[in-house]
Structure formats: C-alpha cells, structure tokens
C-alpha positions as CSV (number, residue, x, y, z in Angstrom):
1,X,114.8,145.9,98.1
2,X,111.8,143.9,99.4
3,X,110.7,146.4,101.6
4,X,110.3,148.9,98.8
5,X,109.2,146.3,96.2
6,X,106.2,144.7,98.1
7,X,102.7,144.9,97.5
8,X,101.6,146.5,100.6
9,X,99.1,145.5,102.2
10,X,96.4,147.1,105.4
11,X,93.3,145.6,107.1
12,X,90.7,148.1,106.8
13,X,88.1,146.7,109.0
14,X,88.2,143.5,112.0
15,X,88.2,140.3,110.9
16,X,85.1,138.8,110.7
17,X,84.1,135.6,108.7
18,X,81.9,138.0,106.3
19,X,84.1,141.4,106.3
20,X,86.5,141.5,103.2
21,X,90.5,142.2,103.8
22,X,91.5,144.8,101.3
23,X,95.8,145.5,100.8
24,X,96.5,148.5,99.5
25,X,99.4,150.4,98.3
26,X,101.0,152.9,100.9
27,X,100.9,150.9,103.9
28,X,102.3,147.2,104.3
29,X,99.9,144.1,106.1
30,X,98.3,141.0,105.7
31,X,95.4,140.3,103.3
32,X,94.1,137.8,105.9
33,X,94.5,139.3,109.8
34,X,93.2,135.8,111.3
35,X,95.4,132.7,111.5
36,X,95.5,131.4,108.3
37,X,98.6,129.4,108.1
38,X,100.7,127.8,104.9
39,X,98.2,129.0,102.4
40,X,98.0,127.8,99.0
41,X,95.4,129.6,96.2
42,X,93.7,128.8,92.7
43,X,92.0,130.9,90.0
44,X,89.1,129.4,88.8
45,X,86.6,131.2,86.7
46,X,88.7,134.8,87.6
47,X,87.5,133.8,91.5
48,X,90.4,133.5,93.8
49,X,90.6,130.7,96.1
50,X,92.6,130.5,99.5
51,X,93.3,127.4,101.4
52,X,95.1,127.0,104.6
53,X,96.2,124.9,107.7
54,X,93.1,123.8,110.4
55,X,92.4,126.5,112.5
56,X,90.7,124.2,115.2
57,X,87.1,125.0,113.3
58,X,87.9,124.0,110.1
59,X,90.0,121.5,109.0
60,X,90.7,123.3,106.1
61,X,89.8,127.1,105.9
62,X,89.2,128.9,102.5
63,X,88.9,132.6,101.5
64,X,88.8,133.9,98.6
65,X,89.2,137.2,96.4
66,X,88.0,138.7,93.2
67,X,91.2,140.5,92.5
68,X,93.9,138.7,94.7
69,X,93.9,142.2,96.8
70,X,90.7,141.5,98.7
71,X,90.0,138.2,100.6
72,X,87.4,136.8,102.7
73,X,86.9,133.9,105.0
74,X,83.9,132.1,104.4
75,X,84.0,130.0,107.3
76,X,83.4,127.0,105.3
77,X,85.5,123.7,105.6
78,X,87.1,122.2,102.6
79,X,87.5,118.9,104.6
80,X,85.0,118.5,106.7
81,X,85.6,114.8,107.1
82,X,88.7,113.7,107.7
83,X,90.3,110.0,106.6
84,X,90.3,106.5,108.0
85,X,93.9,107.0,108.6
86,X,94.0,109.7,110.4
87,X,92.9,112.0,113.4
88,X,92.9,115.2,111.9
89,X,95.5,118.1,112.7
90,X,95.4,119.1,108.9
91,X,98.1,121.1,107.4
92,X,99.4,122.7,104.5
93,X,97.0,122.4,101.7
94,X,96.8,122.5,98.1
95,X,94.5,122.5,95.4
96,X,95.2,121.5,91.8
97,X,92.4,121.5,88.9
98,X,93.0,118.5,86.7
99,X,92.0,118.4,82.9
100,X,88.6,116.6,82.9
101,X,87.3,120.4,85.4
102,X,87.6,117.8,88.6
103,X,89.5,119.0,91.6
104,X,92.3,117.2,93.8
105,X,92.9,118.8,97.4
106,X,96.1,117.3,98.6
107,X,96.9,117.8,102.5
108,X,99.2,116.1,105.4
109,X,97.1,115.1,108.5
110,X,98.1,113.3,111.9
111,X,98.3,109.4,111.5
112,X,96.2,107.3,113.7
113,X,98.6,104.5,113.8
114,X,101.6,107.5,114.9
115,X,100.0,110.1,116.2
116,X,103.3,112.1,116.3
117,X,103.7,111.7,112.6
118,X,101.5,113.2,109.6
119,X,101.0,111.3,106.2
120,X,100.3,113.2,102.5
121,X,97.0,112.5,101.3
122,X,94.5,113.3,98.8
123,X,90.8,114.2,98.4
124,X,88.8,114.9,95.3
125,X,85.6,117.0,94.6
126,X,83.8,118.1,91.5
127,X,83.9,121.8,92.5
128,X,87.0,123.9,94.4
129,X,85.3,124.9,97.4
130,X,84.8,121.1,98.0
131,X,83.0,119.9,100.1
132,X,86.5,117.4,99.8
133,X,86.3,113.2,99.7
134,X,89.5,112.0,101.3
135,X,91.0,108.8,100.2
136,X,91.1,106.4,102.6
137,X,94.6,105.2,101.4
138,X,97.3,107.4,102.0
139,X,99.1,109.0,99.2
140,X,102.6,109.1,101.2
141,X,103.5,108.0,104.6
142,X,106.8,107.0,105.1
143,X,107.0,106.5,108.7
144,X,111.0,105.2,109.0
145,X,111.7,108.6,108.3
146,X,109.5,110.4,109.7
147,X,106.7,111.1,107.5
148,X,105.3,113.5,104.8
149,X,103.9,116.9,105.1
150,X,103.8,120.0,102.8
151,X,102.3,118.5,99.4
152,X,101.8,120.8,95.9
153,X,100.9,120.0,93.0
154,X,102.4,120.9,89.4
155,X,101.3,120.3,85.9
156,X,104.5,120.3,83.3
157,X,104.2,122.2,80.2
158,X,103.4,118.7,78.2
159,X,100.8,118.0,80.7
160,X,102.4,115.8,83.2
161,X,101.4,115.4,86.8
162,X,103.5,115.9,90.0
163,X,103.5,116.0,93.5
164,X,106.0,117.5,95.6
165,X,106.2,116.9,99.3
166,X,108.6,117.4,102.4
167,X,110.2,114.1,103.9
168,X,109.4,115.5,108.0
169,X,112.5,114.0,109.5
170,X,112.7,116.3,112.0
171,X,109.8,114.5,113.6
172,X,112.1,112.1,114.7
173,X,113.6,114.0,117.2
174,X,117.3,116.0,117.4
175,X,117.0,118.2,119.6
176,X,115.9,122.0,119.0
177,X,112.6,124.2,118.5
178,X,111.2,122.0,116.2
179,X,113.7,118.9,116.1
180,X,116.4,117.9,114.4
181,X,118.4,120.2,116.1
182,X,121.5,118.2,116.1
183,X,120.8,117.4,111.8
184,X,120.9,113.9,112.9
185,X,117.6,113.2,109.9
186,X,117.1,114.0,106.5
187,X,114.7,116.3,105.2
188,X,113.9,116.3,101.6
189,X,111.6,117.7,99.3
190,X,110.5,114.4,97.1
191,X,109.3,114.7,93.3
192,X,106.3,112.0,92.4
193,X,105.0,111.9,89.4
194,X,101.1,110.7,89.0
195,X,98.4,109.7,86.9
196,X,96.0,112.3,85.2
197,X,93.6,111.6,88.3
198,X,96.4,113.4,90.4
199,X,96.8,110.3,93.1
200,X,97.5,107.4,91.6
201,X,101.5,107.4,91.9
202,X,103.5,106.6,88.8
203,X,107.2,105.0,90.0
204,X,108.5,106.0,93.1
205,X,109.2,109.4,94.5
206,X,112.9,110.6,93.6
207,X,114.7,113.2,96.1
208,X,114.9,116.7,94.3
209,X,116.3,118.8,97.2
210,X,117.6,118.9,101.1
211,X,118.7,121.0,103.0
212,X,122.4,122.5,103.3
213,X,124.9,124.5,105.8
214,X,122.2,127.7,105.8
215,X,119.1,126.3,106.0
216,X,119.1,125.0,110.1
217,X,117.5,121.4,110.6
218,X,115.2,121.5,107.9
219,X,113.1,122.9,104.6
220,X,110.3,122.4,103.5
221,X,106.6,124.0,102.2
222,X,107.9,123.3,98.3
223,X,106.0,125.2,95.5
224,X,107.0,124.4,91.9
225,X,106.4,126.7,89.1
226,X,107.9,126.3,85.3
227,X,108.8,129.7,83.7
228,X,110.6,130.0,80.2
229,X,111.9,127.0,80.2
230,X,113.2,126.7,83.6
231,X,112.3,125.3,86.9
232,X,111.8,127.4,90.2
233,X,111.4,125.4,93.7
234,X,110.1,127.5,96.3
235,X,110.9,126.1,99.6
236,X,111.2,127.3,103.4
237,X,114.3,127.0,105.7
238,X,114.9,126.8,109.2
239,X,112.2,126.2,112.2
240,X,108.5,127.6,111.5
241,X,108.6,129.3,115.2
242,X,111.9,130.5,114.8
243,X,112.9,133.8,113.4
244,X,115.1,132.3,110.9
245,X,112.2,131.0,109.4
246,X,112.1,132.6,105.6
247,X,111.0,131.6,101.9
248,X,114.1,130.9,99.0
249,X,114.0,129.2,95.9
250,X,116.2,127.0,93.9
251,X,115.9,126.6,90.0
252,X,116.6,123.8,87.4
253,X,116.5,123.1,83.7
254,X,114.6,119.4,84.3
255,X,111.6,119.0,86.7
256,X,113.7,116.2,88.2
257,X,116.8,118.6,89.0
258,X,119.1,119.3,89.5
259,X,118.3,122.1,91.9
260,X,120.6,124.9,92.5
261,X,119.8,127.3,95.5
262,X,119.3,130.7,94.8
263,X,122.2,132.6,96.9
264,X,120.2,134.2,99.2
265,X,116.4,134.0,100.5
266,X,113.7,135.6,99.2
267,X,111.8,136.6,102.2
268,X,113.3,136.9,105.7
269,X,112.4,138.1,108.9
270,X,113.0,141.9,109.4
271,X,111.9,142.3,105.2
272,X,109.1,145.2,104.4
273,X,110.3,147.7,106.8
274,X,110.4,145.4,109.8
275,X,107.0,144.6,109.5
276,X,107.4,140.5,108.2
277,X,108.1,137.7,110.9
278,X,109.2,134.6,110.1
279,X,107.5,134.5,106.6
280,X,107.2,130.9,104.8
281,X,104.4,128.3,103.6
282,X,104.8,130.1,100.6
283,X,102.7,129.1,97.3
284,X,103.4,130.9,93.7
285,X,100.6,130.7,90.8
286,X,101.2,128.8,88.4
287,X,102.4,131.6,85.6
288,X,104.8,132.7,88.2
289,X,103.9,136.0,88.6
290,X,102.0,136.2,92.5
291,X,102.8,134.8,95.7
292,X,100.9,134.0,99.0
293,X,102.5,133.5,102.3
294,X,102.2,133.9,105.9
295,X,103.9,135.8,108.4
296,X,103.5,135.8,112.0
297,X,101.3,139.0,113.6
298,X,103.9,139.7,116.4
299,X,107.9,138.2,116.2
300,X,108.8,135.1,118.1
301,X,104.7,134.0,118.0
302,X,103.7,131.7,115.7
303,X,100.4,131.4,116.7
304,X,99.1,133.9,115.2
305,X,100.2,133.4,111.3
306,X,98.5,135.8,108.9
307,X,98.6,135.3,105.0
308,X,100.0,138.2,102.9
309,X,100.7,138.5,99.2
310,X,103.0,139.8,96.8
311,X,103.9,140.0,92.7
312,X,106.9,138.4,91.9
313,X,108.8,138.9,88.6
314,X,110.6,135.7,87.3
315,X,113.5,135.6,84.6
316,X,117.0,134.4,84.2
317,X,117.1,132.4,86.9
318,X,116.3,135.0,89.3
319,X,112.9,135.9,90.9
320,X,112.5,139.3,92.7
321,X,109.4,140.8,94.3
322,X,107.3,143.1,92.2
C-alpha cells in the first residue's frame, strides 16, 4: 500500500528561502512546505536540482538537494526574462541536459496574442541554474485547440530527442472546474521528436495518449522514462483543483506507443494515511527509480501546492512506490 510504501517526509524548520527541508522516515510531508507547483528535477554533478511553476516572484523557482531528501529554495529565477510571445504566467517546467554539457529549460507561458491560452516553449543556458534565454519563437502553440502546456523532455536509449507535451483543450471551455466539463475537446499528450539542440522540431508531433472514461475532462503533466526495454508515461487525470486529481502511468514497447493505461492510479487523494491531496505534476528521473510531485497543504485548496518525493520501483510493466 502507498501509505505504507512512501518515503515519508516532515518539515523540520519554517520555510524560509535559506532554511533546508529535510523528509525523514517515520513521519509523512513535503520536502518543499512553500508553493512549489508541477515540479520537475535534474542531477547534475550529484547536486539535485528542483524546478517549478511561477510563484508570482519567480517565474521559475528552483531548489535543490544534495541527497534528494533535503531541498532548499534559493530564491533565484531560472527565467527571469520572459519571451516576445508571451506575458508570463509560467508553468510546468523542465530541464533536460543535452550531450555537448548545454542545458534546455522547456516551459508553457501565457500568449500575448490569447491571453487565455499558454504556448510550449524553450530556453537554453550553459549552466542548470540558468540564468535561461527564451526563444523568441514558440516551440508549440496550437491555438485551434487550445494550446500546449506541460512539456518534458526524454532522451531514448540510442540517443534520440523528444518532447512530450499536453494538447490544453480544456481551455476552450465545457463547462466544469477547470473546463471541458462536458468532454466536448480533446486533450492529448503529443510525442515530438527534435534535433540534438532539443528545439528544433524534427516532423510533426504524433498523438501518444488521451484521455478515457476514468480520467474526467482531461490528463496531462506527462513524464516519460524508458526502463528495460519498455516505455512508462506518467501522466495526471482529472481537474488540478479537484480531489480527483491523481498521478497514473501507461506503458509501451515503442516510444511512439502504443500506450496502455495502467489499471489503476498511482497516487490518489486520501494515499499516505490521508495525508496526500490531489497529488499530480509528477516528474520521474530518468533511471526510473525517484519521483517528485506536489500535493496540495490542505484538501479542496490548490493554492497552496507543496512538492513531495518518493522511490519508485519499476519492472514488468508495473511501477509501485518504494
């Protein structure tokens, strides 16, 4: 069971940009007690690094860790300067380290041109704590369906560059807590393949999952990791303020699917004893063996979303918290 299984974490002092975050084992919390939304981490030179969602200081915050148990916000801003294209409102980041040591920051932001809608794009720096230089030319932005959020990057075993991203149809409207309420739009997770600079597209994005009879008006937040052989999608369902919110996975034998859902979610409201809310934006490393996600501080308040962690164990098809 998850709530016996996950690696348990406690604040031991207030948040404070300079005061560490330890977990430890006999008592469950977050890692990060501040809002620190959708976050994605790196390991670079055995340093863990933490990126998440604007927190109205930062467009995007970082932390980082020595041991993944221990995490502190520095304050600094990955992004300080947003894009051409857009007026800020950054979400979701992620941070892949390509194979020339250079760094690609990928990120959805609000669109200038349709302000309700964000775009995927892409910044580069020569170090991981940026500072970030955003492209001025969006990497996707398809606006007829309601635009792109939630971008990840993967590297294949042979080397080969992706980007997956959510299709946010549920900006279009439908109805509900956070739209598409009636499941009038799509909401996919798109596969793109790239060049070894980690933006320049290579074909077109192909659709490599949407959303079925138990997943409410929408997924999203995807996270792609290759173990043995085989594919494993991590992906969100449901509304982000919504106590279905929760994390699942799907696995495949081809990066380009297909996808089959695992039968049940990973990570649900209620999980650890009670103590998780709403728990999604997940991001797994890339050996498929640790996890970071959020979790809202008190149920049915998503203001407030702290980032936790957890080991995972990955084989056969199955993934279960370690």
């Amino acid at each position: 069971m998850f709530s016996q299984a996950l690696l348990l974490l406690v604040s031991i002092t207030p948040f404070s940009s300079q005061a560490p975050v330890t977990k430890r084992a006999f008592s469950s919390g977050p890692v990060i007690t501040s809002n620190f939304p959708d976050p994605a981490f790196i390991n670079v030179g055995g340093t863990y690094y933490a990126f998440a969602t604007t927190n109205g200081a930062q467009n995007v915050q970082i932390a980082t860790s020595p041991d993944f148990n221990t995490w502190t916000v520095t304050g600094s801003d990955a992004l300080p300067t947003i894009p051409s294209w857009s007026t800020g409102d950054v979400w979701a980041p992620d941070v892949t380290q390509l194979a020339d040591g250079s760094f690609v920051l990928y990120f959805a932001a609000a669109s200038s041109t349709n302000p309700g809608m964000h775009c995927v794009g892409t910044a580069t720096a020569s170090t991981v704590a940026g500072p970030y230089t955003a492209s001025d030319t969006a990497f996707a932005c398809p606006f007829d369906q309601g635009g792109a959020i939630d971008p990840a990057g993967f590297a294949d075993a042979d080397g080969s560059l992706y980007v997956v991203y959510k299709i946010d149809g549920n900006s279009l409207g439908g109805g509900g807590i956070c739209g598409n309420g009636d499941g009038s739009y799509s909401t996919p997770i798109m596969l793109q393949a790239v060049e070894a600079d980690g933006i320049t597209p290579i074909g077109t994005a192909t659709q490599i999952l949407d959303r079925g009879p138990y997943d409410g008006p929408l997924i999203e937040a995807p996270s792609l990791v290759l173990v043995s052989g085989t594919y494993y999608l991590f992906f969100s369902s449901n509304c982000f303020n919504g106590p279905g919110y929760d994390t699942s996975y799907a696995t495949a034998g081809a990066v380009g699917g297909p996808y089959a859902k695992a039968s049940s979610p990973l990570l649900v409201s209620g999980g650890d004893g009670g103590a998780l809310n709403s728990p999604g934006g997940a991001t797994v490393g890339p050996e498929g063996a640790q996890m970071g996600f959020h979790s809202d501080a008190v149920a049915g308040d998503a203001s407030l979303r702290q980032m936790w962690t957890a080991g995972i164990t990955i084989g056969g098809g199955v993934v279960s918290i370690s």
